[in-house]
C-alpha positions in Angstrom: 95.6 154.7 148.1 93.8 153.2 145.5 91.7 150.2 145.9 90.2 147.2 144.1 88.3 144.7 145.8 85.3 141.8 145.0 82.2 143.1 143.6 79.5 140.6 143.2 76.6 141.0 142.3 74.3 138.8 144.4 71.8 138.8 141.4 74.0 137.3 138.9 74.2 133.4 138.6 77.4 132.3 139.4 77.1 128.7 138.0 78.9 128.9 134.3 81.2 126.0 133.8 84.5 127.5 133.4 87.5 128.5 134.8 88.5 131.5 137.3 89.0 134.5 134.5 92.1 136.4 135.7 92.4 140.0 135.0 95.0 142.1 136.8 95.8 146.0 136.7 99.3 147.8 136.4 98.9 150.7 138.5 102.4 152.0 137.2 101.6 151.9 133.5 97.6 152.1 134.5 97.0 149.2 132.2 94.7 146.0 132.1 97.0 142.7 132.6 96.1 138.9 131.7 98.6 137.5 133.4 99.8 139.3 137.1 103.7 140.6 135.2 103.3 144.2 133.6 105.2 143.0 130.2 106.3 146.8 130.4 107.5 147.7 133.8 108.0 144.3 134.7 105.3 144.7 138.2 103.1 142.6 139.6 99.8 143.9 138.9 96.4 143.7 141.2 94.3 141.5 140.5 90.6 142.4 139.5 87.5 140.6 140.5 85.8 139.7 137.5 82.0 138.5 137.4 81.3 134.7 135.9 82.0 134.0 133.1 84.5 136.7 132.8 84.4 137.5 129.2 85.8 141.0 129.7 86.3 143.1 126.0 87.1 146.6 125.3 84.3 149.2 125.5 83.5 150.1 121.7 83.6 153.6 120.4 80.0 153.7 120.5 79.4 152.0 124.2 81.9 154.6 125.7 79.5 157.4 124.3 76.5 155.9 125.7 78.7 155.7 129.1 79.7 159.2 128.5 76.3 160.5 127.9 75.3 159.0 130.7 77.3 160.1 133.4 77.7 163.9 132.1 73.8 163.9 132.1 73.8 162.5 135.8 76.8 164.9 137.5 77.9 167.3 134.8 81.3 166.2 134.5 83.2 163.2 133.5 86.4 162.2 134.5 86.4 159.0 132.6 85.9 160.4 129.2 89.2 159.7 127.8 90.0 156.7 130.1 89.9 153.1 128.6 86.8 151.5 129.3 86.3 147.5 130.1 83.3 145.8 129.9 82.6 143.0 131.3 79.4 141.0 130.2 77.0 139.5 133.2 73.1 138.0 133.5 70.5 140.8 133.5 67.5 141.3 131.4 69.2 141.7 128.3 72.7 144.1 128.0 74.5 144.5 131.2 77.9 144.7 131.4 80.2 145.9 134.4 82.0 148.6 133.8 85.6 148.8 134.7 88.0 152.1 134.4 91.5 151.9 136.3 90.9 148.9 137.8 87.7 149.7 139.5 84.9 148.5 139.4 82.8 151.8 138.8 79.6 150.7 137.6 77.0 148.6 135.6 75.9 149.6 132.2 72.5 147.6 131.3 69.7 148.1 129.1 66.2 149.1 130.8 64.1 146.4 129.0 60.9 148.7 130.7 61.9 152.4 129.3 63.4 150.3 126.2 66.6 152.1 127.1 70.4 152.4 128.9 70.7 153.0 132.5 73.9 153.4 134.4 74.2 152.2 137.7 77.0 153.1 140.1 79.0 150.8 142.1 80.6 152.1 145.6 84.6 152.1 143.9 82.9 154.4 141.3 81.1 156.6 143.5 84.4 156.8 145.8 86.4 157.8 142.4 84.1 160.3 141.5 83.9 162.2 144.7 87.7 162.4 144.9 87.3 163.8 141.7 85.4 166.7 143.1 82.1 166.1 141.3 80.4 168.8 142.2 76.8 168.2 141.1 74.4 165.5 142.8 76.2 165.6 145.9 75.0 164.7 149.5 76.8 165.2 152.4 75.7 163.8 155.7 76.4 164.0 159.4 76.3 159.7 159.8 78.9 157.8 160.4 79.3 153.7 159.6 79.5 151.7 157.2 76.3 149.9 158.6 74.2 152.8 156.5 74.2 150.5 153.6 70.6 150.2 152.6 69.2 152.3 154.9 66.8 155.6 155.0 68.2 158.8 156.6 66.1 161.4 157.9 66.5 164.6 156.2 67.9 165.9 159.7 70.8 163.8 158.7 71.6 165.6 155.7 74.4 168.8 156.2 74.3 170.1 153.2 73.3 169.2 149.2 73.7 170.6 145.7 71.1 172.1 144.2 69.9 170.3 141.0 69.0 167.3 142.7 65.8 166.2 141.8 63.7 163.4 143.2 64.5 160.0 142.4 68.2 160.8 141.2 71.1 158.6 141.8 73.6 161.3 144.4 76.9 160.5 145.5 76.9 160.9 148.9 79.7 161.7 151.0 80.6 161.8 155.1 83.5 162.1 157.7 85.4 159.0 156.2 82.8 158.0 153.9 81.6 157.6 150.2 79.0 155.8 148.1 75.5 156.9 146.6 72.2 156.7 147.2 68.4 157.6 146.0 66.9 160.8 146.9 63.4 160.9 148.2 63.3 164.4 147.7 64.6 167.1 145.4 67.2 169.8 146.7 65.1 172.3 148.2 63.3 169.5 150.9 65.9 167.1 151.4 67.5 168.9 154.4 63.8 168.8 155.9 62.6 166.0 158.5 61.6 162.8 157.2 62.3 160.1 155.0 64.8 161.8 152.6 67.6 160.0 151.4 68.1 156.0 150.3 71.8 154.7 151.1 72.4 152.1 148.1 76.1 151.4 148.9 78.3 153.2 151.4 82.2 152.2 152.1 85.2 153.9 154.4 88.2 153.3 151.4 90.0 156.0 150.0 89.0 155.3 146.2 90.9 157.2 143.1 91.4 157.1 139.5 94.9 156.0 138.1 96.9 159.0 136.7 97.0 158.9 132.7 95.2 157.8 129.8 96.7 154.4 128.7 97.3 153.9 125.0 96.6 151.0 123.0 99.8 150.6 121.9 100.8 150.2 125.4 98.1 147.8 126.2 99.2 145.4 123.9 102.8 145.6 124.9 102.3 145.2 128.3 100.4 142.0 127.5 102.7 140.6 124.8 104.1 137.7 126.2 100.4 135.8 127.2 99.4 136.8 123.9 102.6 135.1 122.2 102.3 132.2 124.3 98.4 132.1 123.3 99.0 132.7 119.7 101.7 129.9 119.9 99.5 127.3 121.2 96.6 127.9 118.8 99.2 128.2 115.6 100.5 124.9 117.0 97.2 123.4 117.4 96.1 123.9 113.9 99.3 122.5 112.3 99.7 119.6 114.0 96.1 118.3 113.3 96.5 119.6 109.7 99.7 117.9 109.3 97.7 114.4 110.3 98.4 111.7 107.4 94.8 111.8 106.8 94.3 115.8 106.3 97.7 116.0 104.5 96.4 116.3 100.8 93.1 117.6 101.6 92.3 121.6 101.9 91.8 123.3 105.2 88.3 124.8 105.5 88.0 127.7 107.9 84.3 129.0 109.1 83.9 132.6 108.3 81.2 134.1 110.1 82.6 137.8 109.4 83.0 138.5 113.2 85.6 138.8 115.4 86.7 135.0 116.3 86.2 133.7 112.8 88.3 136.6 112.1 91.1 135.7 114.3 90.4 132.2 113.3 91.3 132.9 110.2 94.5 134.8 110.1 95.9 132.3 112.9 95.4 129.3 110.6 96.8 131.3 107.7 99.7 132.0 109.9 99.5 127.7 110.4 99.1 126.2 107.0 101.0 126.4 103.7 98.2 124.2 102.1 95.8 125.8 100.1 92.6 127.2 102.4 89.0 127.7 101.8 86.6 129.8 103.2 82.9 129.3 103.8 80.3 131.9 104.8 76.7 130.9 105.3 75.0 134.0 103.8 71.2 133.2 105.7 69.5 136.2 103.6 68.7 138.4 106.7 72.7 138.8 107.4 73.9 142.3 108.4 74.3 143.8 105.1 78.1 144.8 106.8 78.9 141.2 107.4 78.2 140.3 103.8 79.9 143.2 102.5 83.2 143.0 104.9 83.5 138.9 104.3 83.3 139.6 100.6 85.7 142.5 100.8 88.1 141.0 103.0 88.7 137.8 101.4 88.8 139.5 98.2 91.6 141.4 99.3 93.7 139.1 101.2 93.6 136.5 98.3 91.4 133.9 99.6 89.0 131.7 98.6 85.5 132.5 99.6 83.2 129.5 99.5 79.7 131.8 99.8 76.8 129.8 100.5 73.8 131.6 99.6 70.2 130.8 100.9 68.3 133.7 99.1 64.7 133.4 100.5 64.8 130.8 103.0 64.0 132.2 106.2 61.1 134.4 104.4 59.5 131.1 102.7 59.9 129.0 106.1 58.3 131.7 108.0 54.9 131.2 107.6 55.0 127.5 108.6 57.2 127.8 111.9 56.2 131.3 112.9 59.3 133.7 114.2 61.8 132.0 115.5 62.7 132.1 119.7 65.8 131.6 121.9 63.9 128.1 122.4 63.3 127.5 119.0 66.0 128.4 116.4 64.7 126.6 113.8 66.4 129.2 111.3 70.1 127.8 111.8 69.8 124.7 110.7 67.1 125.7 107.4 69.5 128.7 107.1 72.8 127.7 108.3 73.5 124.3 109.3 72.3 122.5 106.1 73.6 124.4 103.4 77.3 124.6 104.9 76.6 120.7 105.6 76.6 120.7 101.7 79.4 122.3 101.5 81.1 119.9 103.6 80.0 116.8 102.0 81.4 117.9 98.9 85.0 117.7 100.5 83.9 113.9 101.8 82.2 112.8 98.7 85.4 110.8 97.5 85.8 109.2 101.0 88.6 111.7 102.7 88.4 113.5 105.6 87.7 117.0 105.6 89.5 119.2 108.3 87.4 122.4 109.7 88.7 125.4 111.5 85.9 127.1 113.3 86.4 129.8 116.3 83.7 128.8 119.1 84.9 130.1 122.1 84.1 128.6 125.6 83.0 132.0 127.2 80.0 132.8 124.5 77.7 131.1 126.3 76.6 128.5 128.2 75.6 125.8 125.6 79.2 126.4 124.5 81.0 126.1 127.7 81.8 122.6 127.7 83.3 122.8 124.4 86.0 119.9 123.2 89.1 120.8 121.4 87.8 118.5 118.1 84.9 116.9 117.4 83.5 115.0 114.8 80.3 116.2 112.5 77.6 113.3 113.5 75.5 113.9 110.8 78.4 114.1 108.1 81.2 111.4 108.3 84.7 112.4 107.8 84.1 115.8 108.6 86.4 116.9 111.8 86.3 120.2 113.5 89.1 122.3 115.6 88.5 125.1 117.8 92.3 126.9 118.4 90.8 129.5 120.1 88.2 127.5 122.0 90.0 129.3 125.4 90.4 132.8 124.5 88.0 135.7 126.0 86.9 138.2 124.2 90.1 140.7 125.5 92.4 138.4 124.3 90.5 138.4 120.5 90.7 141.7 120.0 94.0 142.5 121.3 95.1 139.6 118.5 93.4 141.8 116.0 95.1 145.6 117.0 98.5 143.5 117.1 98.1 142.4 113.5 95.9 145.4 112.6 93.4 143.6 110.9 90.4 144.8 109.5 87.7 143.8 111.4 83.5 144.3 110.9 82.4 147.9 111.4 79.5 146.7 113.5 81.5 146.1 116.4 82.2 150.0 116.7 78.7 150.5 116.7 77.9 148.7 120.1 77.1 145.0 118.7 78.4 142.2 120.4 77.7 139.9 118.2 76.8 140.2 114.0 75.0 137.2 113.7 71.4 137.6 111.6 70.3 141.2 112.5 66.9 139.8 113.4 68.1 136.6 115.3 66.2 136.0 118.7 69.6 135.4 120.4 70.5 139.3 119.6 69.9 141.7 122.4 67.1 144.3 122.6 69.3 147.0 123.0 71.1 145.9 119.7 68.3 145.2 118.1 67.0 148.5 118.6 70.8 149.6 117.6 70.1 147.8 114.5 66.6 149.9 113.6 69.1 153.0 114.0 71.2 151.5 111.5 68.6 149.9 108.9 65.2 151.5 109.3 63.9 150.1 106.2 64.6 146.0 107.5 63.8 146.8 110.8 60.6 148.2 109.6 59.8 145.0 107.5 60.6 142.4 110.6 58.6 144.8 113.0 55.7 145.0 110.5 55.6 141.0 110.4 55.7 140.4 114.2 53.0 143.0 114.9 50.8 141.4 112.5 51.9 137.9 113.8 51.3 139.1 117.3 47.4 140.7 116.3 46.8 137.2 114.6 47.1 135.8 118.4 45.5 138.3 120.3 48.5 140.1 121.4 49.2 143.7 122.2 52.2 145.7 120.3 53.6 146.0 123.8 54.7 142.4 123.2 56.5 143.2 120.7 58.3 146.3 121.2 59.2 145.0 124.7 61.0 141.6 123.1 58.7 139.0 124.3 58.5 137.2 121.2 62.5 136.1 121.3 60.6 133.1 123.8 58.5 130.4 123.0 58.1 129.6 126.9 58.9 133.2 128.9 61.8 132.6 131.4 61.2 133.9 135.3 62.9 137.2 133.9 60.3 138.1 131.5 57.2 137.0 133.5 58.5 139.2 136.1 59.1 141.8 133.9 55.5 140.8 132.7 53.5 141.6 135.6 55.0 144.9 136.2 54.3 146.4 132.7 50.9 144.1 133.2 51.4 142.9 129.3 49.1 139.7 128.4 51.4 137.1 127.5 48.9 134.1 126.2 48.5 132.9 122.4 45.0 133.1 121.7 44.5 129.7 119.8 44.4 130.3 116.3 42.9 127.7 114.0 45.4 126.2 111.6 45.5 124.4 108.3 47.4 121.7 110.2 46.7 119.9 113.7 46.6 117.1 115.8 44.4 116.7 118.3 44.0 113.8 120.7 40.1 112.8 120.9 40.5 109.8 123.7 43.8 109.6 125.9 45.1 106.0 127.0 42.2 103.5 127.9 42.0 99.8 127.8 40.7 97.7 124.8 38.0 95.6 125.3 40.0 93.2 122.5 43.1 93.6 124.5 46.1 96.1 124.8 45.5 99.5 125.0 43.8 102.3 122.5 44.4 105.9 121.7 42.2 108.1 119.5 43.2 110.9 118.0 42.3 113.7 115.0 44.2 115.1 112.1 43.3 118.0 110.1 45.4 119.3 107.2 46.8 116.1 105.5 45.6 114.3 102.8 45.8 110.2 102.5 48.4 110.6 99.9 50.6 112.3 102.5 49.9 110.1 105.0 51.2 107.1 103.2 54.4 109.1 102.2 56.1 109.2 105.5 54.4 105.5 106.9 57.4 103.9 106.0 59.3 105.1 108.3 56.8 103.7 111.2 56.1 100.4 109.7 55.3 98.1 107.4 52.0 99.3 106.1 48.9 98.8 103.8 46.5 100.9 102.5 42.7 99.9 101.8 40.9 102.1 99.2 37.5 100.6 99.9 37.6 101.4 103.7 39.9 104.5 103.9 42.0 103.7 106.4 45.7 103.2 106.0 47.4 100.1 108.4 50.9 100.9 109.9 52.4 97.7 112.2 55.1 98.8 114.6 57.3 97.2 116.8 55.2 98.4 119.3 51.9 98.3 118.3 49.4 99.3 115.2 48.3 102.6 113.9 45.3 102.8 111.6 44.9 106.3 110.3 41.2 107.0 108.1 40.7 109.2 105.4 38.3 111.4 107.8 41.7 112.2 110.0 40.4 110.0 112.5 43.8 108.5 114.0 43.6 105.1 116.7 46.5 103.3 118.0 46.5 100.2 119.9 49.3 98.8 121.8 50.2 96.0 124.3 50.4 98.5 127.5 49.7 102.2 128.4 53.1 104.2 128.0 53.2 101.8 124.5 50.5 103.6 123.2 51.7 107.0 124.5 54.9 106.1 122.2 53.2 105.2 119.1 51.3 107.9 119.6 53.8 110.6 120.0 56.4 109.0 117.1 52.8 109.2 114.9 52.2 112.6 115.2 56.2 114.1 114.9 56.4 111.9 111.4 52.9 113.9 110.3 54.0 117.0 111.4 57.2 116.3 109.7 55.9 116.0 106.5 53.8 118.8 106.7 56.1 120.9 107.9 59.3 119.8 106.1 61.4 122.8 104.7 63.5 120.2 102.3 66.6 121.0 104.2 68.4 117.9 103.1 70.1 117.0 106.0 67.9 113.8 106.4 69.4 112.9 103.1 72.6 113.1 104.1 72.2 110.8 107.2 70.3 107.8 105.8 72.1 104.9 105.2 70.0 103.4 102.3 68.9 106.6 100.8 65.7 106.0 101.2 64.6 109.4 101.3 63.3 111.7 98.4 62.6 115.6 99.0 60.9 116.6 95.8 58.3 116.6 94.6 57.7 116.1 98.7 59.1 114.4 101.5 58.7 111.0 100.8 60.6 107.7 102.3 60.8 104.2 100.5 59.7 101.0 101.3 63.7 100.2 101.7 63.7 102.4 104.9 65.3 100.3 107.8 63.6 102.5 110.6 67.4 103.4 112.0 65.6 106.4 112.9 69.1 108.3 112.1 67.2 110.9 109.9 65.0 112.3 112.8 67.8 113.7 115.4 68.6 116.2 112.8 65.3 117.1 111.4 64.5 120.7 112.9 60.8 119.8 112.6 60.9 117.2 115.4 63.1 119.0 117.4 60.9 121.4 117.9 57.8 119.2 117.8 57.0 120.6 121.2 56.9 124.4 119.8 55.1 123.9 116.7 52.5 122.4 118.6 52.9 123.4 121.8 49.5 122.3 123.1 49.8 118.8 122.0 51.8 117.4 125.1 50.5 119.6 127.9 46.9 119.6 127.3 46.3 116.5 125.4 48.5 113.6 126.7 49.3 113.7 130.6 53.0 111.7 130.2 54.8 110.7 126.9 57.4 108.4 126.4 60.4 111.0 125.7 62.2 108.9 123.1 62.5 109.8 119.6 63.8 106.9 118.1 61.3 104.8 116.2 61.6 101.0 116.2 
């Protein structure tokens, strides 16, 4: 009989905002099912417990080697060799994916963020499968009955008999009068017989577990699962011409957002499939894209006859980088210098003459969790008119890439080479274990990002261990990594480093014997001239050559700002002053740290703003305040100068907006 059954992990957060993700198994045609009818046979398939959020794909050529590798090097043979492979993506330290063959769940596949490498760990259904198999290396039998033996030791009295290459520490299947599962062993072969502590029972069941006769074909998968994927592909197709049809996108283009991965992919060939109206194609090329991504967008639009809109950045990211430092999981602010404001360009061109401009982009729900909550269509805040559509917004990854064998499209060679995603090869969202893929591939870049952080990390005191072990993706360390921390005892603190730039608050919140309430502060780095280019958008303001000291009156009080640096607010009550304070120092910073991304151009309603030769905002500025939600500076205010807040002012108002 063969068996599938629930899985959990109890490590793995089960909170992700989305729907129950269904996957069933044929065990006639030994194929994966989306919906519980085999489109082949016409059977009800089981269904297979998948865990949150469900985003199950097929293993790549190069994850199934790593599998393979893997368990020939743990029990000598491998009866899943030329087996199709799911993998289902769940919460670990950084690549972990369940691993499911013939509708078991035999394992977990994660990378082993301490030995910087991959580690297979079996799951009871696996362990089961294997031993019906007849694996005969790393085999324990024992004399105990009961499925209570989970997680227990066993004397070495209990053992009957064992192979001999065990050696201690190994993962063994172990095996018993109606049981099956795996264990640690304490010991190697020759002592594990012997009395004592010998043998660790990780998981340990009573059900007759086997693998599925046969060795499905791809062909086969995508029969069997034809009618949910015409019934998909229906619903997106529809999707994208009705909204294109709309009086107000009829006699504009449709642009589609080419990322040169899988779902812009798909994206792409559905709203071809859509529209009869001519289609653009953008592609945000950052400057530290794969140099595959740049090379397959190019080629395939080339070859299919479309236009490719390539937006080119050149040395952004490199010119930024001394300013913001390297970018962080908590602190991307590369996508919007390197992404989101040149494609905003783009877009504005398309509004310019007052039409709307229609966007096809292929964000799907299951990504991640910022993403989960994603609407159907929304509307670009920052550029009017602009509306994007997400046809595929409910797809997982499965259902992607059996869109893409069906229409046999040609799809980014990185995928084969164990990369989930092909974003910028040095993003902070990119996985250790692909980013180490990535060194494999590209020795030369990975040795000029690598070169960087380690210098970056000597400049504050750090050890290379920080770096090779992927602490730098964070600006503030999740539980994970402090944990993770502790046991490889790596110092995680900055050491403060003095920098050209700074604000420093001298005196917190006291009360003025005038009245009100004062704050005094200190600036290093900015010169008068630069001070008085961004006071507009505080106040109305004066500046007095003969004492030095530049006078800004807000709505909530008065900032006087001397040529020493010296910086004092007063204002009618405590938090007031806090405010001021706080709105003071993220329009400094701003102007220090500006990277002339023109999105704050885009936003103000009275073009007020000038970027060159610097930042600069008029005297017509109506202090909307519109221009600062979208400024990557003050959005991450907090990690640019990360001590401010915490060390200097005990509470802060938490608004942004300046009056």
């Amino acid at each position: 009989m063969h068996i599938t059954k629930q899985n959990q992990n109890p490590n793995i957060n089960t909170s992700f905002d989305l729907d129950e993700s269904l996957l069933f198994w044929c065990h006639k045609c030994n194929i994966p099912l989306l919906e519980a009818q085999c489109g082949i046979c016409r059977e009800k398939g089981s269904k297979v417990d998948l865990s949150p959020p469900g985003d199950v794909r097929f293993a790549s050529p190069h994850e199934k080697n790593i599998i393979n590798d893997l368990i020939s090097k743990s029990f000598g043979e491998n009866p899943i060799s030329e087996k199709l492979i799911l993998l289902n993506k769940i919460p670990g330290e950084d690549k972990t994916d369940e691993i499911i063959v013939d509708g078991l769940h035999f394992g977990i596949l994660r990378f082993d963020m301490k030995e910087l490498a991959f580690k297979l760990d079996l799951m009871v259904e696996g362990a089961c499968a294997l031993i019906a198999s007849r694996i005969s290396k790393k085999l324990v039998k024992i004399s105990s009955g009961g499925r209570h033996l989970s997680g227990k030791n066993l004397d070495g009295k209990q053992v009957i008999e064992c192979s001999d290459d065990i050696i201690k520490g190994d993962t063994v299947l172990v095996t018993g009068k109606n049981l099956c599962g795996f264990g640690i062993a304490y010991r190697g072969s020759t002592g594990l017989k012997t009395p004592g502590q010998s043998l660790k029972i990780k998981k340990i069941g009573s059900e007759k577990v086997t693998f599925l006769p046969g060795k499905p074909r791809l062909e086969d998968v995508i029969r069997a699962n034809a009618p949910h994927m015409k019934r998909l592909v229906k619903d997106a197709v529809n999707t994208i011409k009705g909204i294109a049809n709309q009086e107000e996108f009829r006699e504009t283009p449709v642009y589609v957002s080419f990322s040169g991965g899988k779902d812009s992919l798909t994206t792409l060939d559905l709203t071809r499939s859509a529209v009869k109206k001519p289609i653009k194609v953008f592609f945000a090329n950052t400057g530290i894209e794969f140099p595959e991504t740049v090379e397959f967008a190019r080629r395939f639009c080339r070859e299919n006859n479309i236009d490719l809109i390539e937006v080119n950045v050149n040395e952004a990211f490199w010119k930024n980088l001394p300013d913001f430092g390297p970018p962080a999981k908590d602190f991307r602010w590369c996508c919007k210098v390197c992404k989101l404001a040149p494609i905003n360009s783009v877009i504005e061109e398309c509004t310019r003459t007052g039409q709307k401009c229609l966007t096809i982009d292929g964000k799907r729900r299951y990504e991640s969790f910022m993403r989960s909550r994603i609407a159907p269509k929304e509307e670009n805040p920052f550029i009017p008119g602009q509306v994007s559509v997400f046809p595929i917004r409910n797809w997982r990854a499965i259902e992607v890439w059996l869109y893409i064998f069906y229409r046999k499209l040609e799809y980014n060679p990185l995928y084969d080479e164990g990369f989930e995603r092909v974003g910028c090869w040095l993003c902070p969202a990119e996985l250790s274990a692909e980013y180490y893929r990535f060194g494999q591939l590209h020795p030369e870049l990975f040795m000029r990002w690598n070169e960087y952080l380690l210098n970056w990390a000597k400049d504050y005191g750090l050890e290379e261990a920080f770096i090779r072990h992927g602490f730098w993706r964070w600006k503030t360390l999740p539980p994970k990594m402090i944990r993770l921390a502790e046991e490889l005892k790596i110092n995680t603190k900055l050491m403060s480093k003095k920098e050209e730039f700074g604000i420093t608050v001298t005196g917190g919140v006291s009360p003025c014997r005038t009245g009100g309430y004062t704050m005094e502060g200190n600036i290093t780095g900015l010169l008068p001239r630069e001070v008085q280019n961004i006071a507009n958008i505080l106040g109305e303001n004066v500046f007095s050559e003969d004492l030095g000291v530049l006078l800004i009156n807000t709505k909530d009080g008065n900032v006087r700002i001397f040529s020493s640096g010296h910086i004092s607010v007063n204002a009618p009550g405590d938090e007031d002053a806090r405010s001021v304070f706080e709105n003071t120092a993220k329009q400094l910073i701003r102007i220090k740290k500006c990277t002339k991304c023109g999105v704050c151009l885009k936003v103000c309603p009275v073009n007020a703003i000038v970027l060159e030769p610097d930042l600069k905002i008029g005297k017509v500025c109506t202090r909307c305040g519109r221009c600062i939600e979208p400024c990557v500076v003050v959005k991450y205010f907090d990690r640019i100068l990360p001590d401010f807040r915490h060390k200097n002012v005990e509470r802060f108002s938490r608004s942004n907006t300046i009056q």
